[in-house]
TORMISE-152959 format. One record per residue: residue number from 1; residue in three letters; chain; z negated, y negated, x negated of N, C-alpha, C in turn. Coordinates in steps of 0.001 Angstrom, whole numbers, plus 524288, in hexadecimal, padded with zeros to 5 digits. Each point is the difference from the previous one (the first is absolute). Example, Ala and Ser with C-alpha at 12.3 -4.5 7.8 and 13.67 -1.06 7.14 Angstrom:
! residues 2
<nr 1, rest ala, kette A, n_z 7E188, n_y 8163A, n_x 7CC7A, ca_z 80000, ca_y 7FB5A, ca_x 8037A, c_z 80000, c_y 7FB50, c_x 7FC7C>;
<nr 2, rest ser, kette A, n_z 802D0, n_y 7FBE6, n_x 8015E, ca_z 7FFC4, ca_y 7FB5A, ca_x 7FCCC, c_z 7FD26, c_y 7FBBE, c_x 80302>;
END
This chain:
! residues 141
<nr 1, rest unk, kette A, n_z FB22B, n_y BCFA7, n_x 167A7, ca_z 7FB22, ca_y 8000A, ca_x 802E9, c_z 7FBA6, c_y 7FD26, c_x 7FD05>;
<nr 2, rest unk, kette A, n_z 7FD28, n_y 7FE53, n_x 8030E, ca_z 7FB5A, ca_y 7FBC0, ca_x 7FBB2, c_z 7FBCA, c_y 8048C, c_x 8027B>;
<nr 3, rest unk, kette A, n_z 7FD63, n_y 80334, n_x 7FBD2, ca_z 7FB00, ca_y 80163, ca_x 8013D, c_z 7FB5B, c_y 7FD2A, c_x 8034E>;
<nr 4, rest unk, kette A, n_z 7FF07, n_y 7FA8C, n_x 7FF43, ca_z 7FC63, ca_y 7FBFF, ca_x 800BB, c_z 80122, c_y 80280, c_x 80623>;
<nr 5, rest unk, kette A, n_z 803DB, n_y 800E2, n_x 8033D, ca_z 80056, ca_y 80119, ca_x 8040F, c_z 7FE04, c_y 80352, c_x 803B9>;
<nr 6, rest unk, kette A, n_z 7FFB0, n_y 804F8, n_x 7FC1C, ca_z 7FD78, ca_y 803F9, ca_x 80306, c_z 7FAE4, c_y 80037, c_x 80233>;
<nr 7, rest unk, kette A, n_z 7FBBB, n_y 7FC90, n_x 80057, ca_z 7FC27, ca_y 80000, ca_x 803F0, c_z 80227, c_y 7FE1D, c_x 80497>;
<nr 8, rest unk, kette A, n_z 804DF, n_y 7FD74, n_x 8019A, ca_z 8015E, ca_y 80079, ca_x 80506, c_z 80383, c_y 804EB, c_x 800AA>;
<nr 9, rest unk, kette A, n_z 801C5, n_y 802A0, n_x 7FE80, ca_z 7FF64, ca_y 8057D, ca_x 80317, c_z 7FEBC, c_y 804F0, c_x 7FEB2>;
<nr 10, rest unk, kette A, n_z 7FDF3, n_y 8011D, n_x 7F986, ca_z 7FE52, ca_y 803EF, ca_x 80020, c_z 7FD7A, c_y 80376, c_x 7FF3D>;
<nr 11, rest unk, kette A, n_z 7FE8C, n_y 8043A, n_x 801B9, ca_z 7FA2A, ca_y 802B7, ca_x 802B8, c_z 7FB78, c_y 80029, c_x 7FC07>;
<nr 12, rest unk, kette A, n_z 80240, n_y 7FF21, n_x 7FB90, ca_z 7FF07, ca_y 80211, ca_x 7FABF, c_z 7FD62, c_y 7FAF0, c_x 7FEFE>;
<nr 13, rest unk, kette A, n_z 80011, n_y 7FC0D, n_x 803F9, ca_z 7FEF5, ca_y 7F85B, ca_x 7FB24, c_z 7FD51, c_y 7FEA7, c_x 80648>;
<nr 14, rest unk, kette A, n_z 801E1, n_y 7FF88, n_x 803E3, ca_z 80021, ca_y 7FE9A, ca_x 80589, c_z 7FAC6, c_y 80081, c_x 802F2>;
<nr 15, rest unk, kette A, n_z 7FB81, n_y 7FC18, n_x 7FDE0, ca_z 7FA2F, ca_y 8016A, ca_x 8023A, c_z 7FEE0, c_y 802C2, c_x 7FC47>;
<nr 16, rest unk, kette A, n_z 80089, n_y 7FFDE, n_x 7FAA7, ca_z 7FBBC, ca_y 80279, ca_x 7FDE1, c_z 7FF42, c_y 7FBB8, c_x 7FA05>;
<nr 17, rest unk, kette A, n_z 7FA2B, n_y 801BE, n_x 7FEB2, ca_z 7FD96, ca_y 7FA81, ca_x 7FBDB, c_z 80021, c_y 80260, c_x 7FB06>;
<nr 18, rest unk, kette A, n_z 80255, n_y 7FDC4, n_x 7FB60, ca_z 80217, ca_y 80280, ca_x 7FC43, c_z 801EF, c_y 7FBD3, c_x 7FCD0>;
<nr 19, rest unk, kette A, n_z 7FCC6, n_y 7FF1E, n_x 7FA3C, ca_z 80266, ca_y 7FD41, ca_x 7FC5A, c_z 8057E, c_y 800BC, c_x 7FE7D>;
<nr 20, rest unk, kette A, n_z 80445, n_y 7FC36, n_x 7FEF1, ca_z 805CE, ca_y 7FF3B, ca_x 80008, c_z 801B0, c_y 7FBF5, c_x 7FB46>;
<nr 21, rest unk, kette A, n_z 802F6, n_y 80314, n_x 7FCCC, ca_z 802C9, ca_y 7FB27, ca_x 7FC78, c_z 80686, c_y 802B9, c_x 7FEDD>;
<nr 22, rest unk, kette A, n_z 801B9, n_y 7FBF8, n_x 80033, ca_z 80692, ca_y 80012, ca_x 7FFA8, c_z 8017B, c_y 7FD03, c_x 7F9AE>;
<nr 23, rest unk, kette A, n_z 8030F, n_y 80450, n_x 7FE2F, ca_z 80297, ca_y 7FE2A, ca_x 7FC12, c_z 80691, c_y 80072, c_x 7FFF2>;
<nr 24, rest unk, kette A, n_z 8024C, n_y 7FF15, n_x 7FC7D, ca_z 80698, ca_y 7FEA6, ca_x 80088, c_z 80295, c_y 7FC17, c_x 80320>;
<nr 25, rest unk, kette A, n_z 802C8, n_y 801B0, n_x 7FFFD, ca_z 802FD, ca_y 7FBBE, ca_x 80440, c_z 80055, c_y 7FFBA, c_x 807A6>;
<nr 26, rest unk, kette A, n_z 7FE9E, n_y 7FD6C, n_x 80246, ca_z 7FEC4, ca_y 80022, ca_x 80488, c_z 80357, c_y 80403, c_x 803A9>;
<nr 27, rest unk, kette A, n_z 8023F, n_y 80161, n_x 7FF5A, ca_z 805BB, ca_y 802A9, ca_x 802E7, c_z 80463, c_y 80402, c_x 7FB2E>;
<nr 28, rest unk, kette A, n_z 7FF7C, n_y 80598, n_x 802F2, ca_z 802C8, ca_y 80278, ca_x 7FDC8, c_z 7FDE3, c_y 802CC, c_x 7FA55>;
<nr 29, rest unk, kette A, n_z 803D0, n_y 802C8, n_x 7FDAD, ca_z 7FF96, ca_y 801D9, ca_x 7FC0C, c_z 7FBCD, c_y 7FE1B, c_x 7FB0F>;
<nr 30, rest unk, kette A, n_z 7FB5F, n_y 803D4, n_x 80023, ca_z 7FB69, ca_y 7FD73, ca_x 7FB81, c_z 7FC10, c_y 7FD3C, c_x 802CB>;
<nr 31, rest unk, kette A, n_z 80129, n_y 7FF2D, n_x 804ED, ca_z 7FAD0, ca_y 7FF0B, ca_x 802E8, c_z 7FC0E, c_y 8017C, c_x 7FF02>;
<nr 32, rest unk, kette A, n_z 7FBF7, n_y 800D7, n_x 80125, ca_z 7FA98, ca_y 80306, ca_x 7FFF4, c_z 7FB3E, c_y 7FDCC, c_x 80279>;
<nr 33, rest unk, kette A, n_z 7FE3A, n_y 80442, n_x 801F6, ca_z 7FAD2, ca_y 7FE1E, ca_x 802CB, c_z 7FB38, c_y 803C3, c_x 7FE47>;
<nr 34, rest unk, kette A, n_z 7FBC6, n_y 7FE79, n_x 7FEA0, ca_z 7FB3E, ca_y 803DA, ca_x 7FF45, c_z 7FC53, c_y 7FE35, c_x 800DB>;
<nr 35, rest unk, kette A, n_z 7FC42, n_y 80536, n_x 803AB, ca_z 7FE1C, ca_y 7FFDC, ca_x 8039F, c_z 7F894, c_y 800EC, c_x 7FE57>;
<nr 36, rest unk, kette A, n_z 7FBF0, n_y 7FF7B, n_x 801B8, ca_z 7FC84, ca_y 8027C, ca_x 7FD7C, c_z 7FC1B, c_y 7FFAF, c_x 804BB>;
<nr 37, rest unk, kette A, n_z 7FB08, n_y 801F8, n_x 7FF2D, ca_z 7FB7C, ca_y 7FF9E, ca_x 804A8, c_z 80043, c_y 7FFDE, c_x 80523>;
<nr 38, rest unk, kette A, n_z 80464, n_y 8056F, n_x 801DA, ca_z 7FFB4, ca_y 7FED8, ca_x 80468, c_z 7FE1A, c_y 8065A, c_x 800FC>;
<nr 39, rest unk, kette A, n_z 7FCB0, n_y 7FFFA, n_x 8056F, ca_z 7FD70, ca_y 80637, ca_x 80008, c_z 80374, c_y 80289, c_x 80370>;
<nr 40, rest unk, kette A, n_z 80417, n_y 7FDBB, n_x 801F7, ca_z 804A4, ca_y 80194, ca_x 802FE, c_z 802A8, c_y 80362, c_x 7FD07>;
<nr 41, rest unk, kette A, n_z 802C6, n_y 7FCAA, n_x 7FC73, ca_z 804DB, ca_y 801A1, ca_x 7FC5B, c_z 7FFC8, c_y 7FFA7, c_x 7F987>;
<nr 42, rest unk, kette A, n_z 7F9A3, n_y 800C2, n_x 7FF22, ca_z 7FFCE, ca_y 7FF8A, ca_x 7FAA7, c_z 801B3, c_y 7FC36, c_x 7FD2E>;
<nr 43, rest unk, kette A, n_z 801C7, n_y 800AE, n_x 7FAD8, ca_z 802B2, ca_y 7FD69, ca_x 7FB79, c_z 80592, c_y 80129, c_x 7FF97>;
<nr 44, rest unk, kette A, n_z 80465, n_y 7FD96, n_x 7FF66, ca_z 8053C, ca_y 800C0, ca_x 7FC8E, c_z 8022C, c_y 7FC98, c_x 7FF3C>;
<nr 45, rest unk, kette A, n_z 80514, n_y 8017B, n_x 7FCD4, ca_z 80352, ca_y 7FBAC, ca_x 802CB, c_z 80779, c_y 80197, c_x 8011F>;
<nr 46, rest unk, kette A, n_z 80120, n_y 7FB2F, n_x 80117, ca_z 803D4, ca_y 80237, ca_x 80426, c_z 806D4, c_y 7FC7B, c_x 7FC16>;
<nr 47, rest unk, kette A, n_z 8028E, n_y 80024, n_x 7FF2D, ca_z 80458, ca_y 7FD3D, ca_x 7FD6A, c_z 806FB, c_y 80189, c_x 80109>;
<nr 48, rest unk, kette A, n_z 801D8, n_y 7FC20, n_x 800FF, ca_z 80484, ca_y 8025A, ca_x 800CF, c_z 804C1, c_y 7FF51, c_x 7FC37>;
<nr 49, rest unk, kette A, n_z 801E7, n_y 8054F, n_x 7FF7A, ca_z 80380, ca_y 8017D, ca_x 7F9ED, c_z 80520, c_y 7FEEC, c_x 8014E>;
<nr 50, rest unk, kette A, n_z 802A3, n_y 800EE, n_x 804D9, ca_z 8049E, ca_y 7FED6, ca_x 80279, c_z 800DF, c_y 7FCDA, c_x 804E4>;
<nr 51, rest unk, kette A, n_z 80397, n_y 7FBD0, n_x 801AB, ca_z 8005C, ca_y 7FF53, ca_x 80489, c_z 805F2, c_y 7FE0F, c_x 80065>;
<nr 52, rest unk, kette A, n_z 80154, n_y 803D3, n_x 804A0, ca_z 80704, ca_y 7FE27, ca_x 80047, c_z 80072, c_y 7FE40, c_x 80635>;
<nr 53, rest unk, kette A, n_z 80359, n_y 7FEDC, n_x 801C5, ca_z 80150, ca_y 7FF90, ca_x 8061F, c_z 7FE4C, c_y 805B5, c_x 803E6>;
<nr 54, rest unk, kette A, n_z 80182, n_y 8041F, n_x 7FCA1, ca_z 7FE91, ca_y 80413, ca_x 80232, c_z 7FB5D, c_y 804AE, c_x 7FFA0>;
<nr 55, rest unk, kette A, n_z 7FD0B, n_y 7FC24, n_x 7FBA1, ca_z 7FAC0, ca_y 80498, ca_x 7FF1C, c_z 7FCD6, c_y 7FD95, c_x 7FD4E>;
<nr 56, rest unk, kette A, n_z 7FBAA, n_y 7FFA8, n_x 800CD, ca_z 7FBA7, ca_y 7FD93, ca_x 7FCCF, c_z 7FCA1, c_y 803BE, c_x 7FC6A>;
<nr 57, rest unk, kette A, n_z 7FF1F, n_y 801A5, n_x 7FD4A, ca_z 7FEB8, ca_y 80306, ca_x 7FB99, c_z 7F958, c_y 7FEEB, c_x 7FDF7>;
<nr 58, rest unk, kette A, n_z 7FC70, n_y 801F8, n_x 8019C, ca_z 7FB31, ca_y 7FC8E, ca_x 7FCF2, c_z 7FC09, c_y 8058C, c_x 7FDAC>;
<nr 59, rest unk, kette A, n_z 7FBCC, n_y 7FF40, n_x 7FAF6, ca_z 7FC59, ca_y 803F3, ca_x 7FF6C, c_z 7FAB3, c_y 7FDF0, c_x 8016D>;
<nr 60, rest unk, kette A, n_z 7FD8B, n_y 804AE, n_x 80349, ca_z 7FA52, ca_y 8004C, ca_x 80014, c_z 7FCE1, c_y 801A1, c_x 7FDA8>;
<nr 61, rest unk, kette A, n_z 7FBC8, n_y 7FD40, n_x 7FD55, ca_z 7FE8D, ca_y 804AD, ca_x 7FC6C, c_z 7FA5C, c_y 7FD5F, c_x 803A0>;
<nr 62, rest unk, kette A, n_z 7FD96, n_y 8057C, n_x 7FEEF, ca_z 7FB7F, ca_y 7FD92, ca_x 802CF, c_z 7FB36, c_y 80269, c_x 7FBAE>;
<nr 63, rest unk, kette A, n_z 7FD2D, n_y 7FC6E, n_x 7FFAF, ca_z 7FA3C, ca_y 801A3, ca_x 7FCAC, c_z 7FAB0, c_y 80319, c_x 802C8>;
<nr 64, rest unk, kette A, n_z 7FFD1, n_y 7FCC7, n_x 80591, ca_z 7FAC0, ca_y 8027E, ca_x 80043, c_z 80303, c_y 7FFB4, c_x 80703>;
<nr 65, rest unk, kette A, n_z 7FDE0, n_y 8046B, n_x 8051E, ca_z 7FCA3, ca_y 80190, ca_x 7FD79, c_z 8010E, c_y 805B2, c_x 7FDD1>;
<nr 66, rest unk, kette A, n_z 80554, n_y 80188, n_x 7FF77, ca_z 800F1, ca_y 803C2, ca_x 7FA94, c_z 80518, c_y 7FDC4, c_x 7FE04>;
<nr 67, rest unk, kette A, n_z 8024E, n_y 80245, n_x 7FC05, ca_z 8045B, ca_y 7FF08, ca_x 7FDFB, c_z 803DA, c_y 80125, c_x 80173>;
<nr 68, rest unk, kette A, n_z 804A3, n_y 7FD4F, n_x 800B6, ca_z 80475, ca_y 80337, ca_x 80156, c_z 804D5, c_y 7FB57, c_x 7FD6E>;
<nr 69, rest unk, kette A, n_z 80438, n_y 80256, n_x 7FFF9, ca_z 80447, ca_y 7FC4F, ca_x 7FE59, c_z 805AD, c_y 800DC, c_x 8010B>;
<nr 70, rest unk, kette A, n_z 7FFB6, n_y 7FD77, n_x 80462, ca_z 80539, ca_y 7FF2B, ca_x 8052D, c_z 8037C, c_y 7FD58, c_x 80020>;
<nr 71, rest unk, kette A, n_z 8058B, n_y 801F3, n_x 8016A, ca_z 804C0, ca_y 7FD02, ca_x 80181, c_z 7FF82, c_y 7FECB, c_x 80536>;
<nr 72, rest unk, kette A, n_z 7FFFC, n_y 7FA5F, n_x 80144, ca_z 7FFF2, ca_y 7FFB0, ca_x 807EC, c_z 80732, c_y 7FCE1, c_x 7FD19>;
<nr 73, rest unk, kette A, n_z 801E2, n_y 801AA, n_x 804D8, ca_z 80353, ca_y 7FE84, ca_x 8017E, c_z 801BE, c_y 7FD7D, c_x 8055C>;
<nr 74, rest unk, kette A, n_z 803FB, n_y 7FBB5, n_x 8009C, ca_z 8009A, ca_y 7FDD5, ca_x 80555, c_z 80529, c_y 7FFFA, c_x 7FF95>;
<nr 75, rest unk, kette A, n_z 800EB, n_y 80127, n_x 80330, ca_z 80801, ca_y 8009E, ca_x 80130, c_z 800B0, c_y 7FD53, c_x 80470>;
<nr 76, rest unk, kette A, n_z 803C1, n_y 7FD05, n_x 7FFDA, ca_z 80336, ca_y 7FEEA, ca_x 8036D, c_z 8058E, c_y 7FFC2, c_x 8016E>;
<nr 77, rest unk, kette A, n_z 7FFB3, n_y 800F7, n_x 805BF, ca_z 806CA, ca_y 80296, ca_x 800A6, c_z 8010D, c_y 7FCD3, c_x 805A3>;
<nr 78, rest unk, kette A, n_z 8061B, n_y 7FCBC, n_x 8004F, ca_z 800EF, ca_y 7FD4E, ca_x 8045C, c_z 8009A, c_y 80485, c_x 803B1>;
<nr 79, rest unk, kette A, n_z 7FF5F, n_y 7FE35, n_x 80481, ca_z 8017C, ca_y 80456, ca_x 803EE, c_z 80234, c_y 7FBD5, c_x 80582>;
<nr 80, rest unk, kette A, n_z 802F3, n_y 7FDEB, n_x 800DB, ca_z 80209, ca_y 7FCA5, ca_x 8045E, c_z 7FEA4, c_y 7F9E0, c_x 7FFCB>;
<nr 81, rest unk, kette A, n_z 7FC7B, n_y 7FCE2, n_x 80177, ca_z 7FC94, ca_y 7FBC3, ca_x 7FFAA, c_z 7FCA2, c_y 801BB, c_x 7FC1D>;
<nr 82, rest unk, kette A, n_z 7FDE3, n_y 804D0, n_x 800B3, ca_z 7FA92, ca_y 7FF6D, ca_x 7FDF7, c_z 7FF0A, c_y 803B2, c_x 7FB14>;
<nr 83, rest unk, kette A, n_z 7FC86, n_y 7FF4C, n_x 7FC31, ca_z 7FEC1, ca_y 802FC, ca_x 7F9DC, c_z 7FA2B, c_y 80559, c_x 801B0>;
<nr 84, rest unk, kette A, n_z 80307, n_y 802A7, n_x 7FEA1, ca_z 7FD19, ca_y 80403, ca_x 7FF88, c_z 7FD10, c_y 80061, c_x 7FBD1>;
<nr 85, rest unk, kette A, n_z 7FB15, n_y 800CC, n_x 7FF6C, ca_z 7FC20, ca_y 7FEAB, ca_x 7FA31, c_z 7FD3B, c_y 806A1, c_x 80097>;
<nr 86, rest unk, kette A, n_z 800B9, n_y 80169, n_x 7FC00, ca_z 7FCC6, ca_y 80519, ca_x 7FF0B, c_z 7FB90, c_y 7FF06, c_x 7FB0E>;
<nr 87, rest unk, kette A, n_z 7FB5D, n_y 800C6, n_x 800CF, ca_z 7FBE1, ca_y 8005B, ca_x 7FC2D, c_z 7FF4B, c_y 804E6, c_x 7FEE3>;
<nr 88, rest unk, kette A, n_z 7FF4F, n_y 80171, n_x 7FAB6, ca_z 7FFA8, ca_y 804ED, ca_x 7FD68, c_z 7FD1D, c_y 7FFBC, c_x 7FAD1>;
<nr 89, rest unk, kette A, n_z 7FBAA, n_y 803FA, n_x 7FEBD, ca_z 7FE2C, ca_y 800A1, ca_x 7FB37, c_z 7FE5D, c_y 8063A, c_x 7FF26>;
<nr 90, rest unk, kette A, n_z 801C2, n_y 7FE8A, n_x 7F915, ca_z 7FF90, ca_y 806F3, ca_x 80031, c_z 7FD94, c_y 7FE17, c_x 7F809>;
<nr 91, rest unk, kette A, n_z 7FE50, n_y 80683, n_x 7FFE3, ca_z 7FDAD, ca_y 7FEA4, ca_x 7FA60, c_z 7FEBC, c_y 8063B, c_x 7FD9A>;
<nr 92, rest unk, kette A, n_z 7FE73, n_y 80082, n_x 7FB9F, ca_z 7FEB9, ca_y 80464, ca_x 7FF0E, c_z 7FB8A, c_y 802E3, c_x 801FF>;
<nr 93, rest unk, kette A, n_z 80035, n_y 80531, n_x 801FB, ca_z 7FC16, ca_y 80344, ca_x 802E7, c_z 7FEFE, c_y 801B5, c_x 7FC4E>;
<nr 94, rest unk, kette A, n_z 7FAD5, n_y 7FE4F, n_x 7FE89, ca_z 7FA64, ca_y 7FF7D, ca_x 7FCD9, c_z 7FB89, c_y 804B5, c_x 80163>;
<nr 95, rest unk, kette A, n_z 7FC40, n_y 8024C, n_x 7FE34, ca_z 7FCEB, ca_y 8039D, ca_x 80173, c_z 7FD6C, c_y 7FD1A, c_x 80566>;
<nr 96, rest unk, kette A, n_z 7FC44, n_y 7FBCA, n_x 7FF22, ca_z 7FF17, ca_y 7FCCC, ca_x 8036E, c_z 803BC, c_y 80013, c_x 80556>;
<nr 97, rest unk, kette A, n_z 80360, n_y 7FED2, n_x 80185, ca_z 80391, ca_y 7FEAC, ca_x 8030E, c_z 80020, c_y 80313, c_x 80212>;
<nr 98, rest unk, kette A, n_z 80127, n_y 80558, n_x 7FD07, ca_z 80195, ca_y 8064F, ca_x 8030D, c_z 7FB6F, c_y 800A9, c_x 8028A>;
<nr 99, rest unk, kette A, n_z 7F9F7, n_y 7FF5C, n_x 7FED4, ca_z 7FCFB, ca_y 8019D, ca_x 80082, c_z 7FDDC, c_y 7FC2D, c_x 80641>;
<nr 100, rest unk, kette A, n_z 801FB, n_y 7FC84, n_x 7FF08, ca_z 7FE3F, ca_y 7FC8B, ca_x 8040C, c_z 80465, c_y 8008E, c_x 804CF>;
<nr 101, rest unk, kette A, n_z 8061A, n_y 80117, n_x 7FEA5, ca_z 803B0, ca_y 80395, ca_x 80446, c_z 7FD65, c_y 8044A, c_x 801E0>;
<nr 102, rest unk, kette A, n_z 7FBB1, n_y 80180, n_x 7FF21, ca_z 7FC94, ca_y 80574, ca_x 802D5, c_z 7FE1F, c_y 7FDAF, c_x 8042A>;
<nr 103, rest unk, kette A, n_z 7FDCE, n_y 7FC3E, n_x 8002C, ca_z 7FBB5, ca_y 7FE49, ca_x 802B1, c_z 802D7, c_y 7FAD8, c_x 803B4>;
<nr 104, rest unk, kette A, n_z 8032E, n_y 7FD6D, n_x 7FDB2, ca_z 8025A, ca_y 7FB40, ca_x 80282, c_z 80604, c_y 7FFA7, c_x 8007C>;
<nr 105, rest unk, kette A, n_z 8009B, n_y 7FE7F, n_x 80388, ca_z 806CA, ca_y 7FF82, ca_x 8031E, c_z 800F4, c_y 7FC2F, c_x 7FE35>;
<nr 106, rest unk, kette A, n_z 8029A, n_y 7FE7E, n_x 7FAEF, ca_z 800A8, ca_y 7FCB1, ca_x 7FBE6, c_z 80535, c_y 7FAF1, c_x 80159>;
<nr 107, rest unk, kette A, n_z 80264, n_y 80346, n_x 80380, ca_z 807BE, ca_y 7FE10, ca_x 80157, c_z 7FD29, c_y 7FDEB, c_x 8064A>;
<nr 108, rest unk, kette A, n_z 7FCC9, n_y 80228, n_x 802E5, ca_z 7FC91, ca_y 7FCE9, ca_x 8050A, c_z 7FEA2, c_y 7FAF8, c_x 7FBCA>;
<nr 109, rest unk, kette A, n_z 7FB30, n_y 80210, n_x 7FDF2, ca_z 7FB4A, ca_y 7FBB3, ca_x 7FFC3, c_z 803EB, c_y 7FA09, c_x 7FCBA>;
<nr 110, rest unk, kette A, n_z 805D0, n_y 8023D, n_x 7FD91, ca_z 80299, ca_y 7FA2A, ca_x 7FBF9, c_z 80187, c_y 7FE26, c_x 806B0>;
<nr 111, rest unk, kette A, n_z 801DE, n_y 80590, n_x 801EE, ca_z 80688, ca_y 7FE46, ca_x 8031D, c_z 7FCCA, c_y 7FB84, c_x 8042E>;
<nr 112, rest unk, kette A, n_z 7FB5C, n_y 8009A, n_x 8014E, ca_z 7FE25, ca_y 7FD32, ca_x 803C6, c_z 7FF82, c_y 7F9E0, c_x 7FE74>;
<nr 113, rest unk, kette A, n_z 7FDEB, n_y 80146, n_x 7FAA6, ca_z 7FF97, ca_y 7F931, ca_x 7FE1B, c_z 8041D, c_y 7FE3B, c_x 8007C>;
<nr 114, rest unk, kette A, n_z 80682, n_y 802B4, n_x 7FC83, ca_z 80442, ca_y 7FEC0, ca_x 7FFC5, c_z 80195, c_y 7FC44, c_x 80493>;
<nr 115, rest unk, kette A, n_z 7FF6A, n_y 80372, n_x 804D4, ca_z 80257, ca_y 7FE81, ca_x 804D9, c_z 7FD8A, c_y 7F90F, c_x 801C5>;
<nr 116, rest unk, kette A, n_z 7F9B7, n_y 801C2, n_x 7FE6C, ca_z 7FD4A, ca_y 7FA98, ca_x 802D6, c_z 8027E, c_y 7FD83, c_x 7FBC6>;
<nr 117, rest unk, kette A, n_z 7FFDF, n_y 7FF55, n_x 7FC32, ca_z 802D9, ca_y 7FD46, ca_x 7FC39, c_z 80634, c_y 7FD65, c_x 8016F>;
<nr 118, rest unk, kette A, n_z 802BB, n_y 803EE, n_x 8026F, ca_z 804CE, ca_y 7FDD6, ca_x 7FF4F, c_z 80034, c_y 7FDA7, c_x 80613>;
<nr 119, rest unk, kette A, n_z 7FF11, n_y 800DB, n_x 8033D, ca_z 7FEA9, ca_y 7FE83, ca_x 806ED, c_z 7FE96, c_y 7F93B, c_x 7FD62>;
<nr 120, rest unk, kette A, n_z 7FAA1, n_y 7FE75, n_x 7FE6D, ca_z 7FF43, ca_y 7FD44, ca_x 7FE97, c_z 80373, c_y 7FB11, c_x 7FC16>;
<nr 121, rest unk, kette A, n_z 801C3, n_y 80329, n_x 7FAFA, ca_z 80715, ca_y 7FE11, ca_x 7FF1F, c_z 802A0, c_y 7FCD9, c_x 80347>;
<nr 122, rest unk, kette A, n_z 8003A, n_y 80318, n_x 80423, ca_z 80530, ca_y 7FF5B, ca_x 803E7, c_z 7FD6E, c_y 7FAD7, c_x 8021E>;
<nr 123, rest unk, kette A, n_z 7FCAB, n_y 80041, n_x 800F0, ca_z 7FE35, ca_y 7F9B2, ca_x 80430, c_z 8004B, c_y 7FD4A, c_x 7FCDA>;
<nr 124, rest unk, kette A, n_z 7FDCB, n_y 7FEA4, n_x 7FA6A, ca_z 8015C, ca_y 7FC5D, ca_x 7FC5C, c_z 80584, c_y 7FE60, c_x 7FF24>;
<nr 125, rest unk, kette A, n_z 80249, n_y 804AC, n_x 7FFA0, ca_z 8067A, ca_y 7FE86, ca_x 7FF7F, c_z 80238, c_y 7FDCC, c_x 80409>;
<nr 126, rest unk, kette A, n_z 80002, n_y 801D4, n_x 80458, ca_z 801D9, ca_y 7FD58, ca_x 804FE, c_z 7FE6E, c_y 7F98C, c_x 800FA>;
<nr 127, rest unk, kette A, n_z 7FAF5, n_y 80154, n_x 7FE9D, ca_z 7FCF0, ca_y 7FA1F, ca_x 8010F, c_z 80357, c_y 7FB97, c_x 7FB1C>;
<nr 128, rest unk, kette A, n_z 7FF32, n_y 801C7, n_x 7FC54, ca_z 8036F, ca_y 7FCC6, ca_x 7FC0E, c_z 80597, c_y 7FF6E, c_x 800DC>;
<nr 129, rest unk, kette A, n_z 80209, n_y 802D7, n_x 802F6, ca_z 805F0, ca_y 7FFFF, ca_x 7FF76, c_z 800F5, c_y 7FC48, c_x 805FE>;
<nr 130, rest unk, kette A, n_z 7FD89, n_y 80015, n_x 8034C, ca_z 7FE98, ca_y 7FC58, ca_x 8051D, c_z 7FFD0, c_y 7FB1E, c_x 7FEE0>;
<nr 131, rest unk, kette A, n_z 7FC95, n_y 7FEC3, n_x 7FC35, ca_z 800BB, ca_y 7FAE9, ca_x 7FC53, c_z 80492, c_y 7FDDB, c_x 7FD42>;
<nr 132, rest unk, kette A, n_z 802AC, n_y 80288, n_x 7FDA8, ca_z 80354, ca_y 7FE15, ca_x 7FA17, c_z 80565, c_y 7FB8B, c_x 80501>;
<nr 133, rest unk, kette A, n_z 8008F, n_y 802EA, n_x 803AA, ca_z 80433, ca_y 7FE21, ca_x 8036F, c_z 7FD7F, c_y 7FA1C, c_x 80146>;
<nr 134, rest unk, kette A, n_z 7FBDD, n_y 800AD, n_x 801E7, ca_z 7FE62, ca_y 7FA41, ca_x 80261, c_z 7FDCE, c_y 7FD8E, c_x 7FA6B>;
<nr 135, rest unk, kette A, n_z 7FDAA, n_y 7FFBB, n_x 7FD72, ca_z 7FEB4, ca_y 7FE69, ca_x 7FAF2, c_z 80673, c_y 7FCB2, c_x 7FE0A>;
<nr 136, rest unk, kette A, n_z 8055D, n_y 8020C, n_x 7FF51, ca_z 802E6, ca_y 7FFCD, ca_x 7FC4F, c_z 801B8, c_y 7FB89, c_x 805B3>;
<nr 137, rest unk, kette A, n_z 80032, n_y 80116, n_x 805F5, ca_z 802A7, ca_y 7FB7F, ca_x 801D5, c_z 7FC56, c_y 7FACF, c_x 8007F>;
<nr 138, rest unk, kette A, n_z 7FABF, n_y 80147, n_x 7FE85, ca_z 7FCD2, ca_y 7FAB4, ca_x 7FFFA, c_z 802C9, c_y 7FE51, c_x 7FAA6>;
<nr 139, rest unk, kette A, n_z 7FF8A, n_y 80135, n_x 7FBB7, ca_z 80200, ca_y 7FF91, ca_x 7FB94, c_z 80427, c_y 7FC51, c_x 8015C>;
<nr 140, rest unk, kette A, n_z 8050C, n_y 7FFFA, n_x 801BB, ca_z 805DF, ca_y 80010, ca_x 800F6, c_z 7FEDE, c_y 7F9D0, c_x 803B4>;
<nr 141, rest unk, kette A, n_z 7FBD7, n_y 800AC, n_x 80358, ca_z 80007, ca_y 7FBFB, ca_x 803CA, c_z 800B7, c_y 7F9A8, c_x 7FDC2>;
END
């Protein structure tokens, strides 16, 4: 996955204004992106530690606007034609966290981004994969 990507789909990058610098290598393992001045989504940054055919592995750590430091995960699993992608992040329950599970529906307020997030995915992927066929027979011509 190339980070540089995610302002086209996700909820987290997608319309919102926020200093960005990328270090490592463009794709995959050691990537990194960090993030700063945005009143959306604060400060962090975001890097990915694993990536196989079947799971993408990355940590969040986020600075402002509190701390936290997260495994998101993305899985994918064939299912007929089509890949099933699950987004998931989980991390240590912190005083903070517990305290804010009082007050806020924590698995709503991700699961909702998750979803616009991955809905969004899906049109990119489709849209790209609509291409590669006609792309490779202009190619061939």
């Amino acid at each position: 996955p190339d980070l540089r990507r995610g302002v086209e789909w996700s909820p987290f990058e997608k319309g919102l204004t926020m200093d960005k610098s990328y270090s490592g290598p463009a794709t995959g393992t050691g990537s990194a992106m960090e993030w700063s001045n945005s009143k959306e989504v604060g400060a962090g940054t975001f890097s990915i530690v694993d990536a196989t055919p079947s799971k993408i592995t990355s940590r969040l750590v986020m600075l402002k606007p509190m701390k936290a430091n997260n495994i998101v995960e993305y899985a994918l699993a064939p299912q007929g034609d089509a890949t099933v992608m699950t987004w998931s992040m989980y991390g240590p329950a912190t005083l903070m966290t517990k305290v804010m599970g009082l007050f806020m529906n924590m698995d709503k307020m991700c699961g909702d981004q998750f979803e616009k997030g991955l809905k969004d995915l899906k049109v990119l992927a489709e849209s790209e994969a609509q291409r590669l066929p006609a792309a490779s027979r202009t190619a061939a011509a």
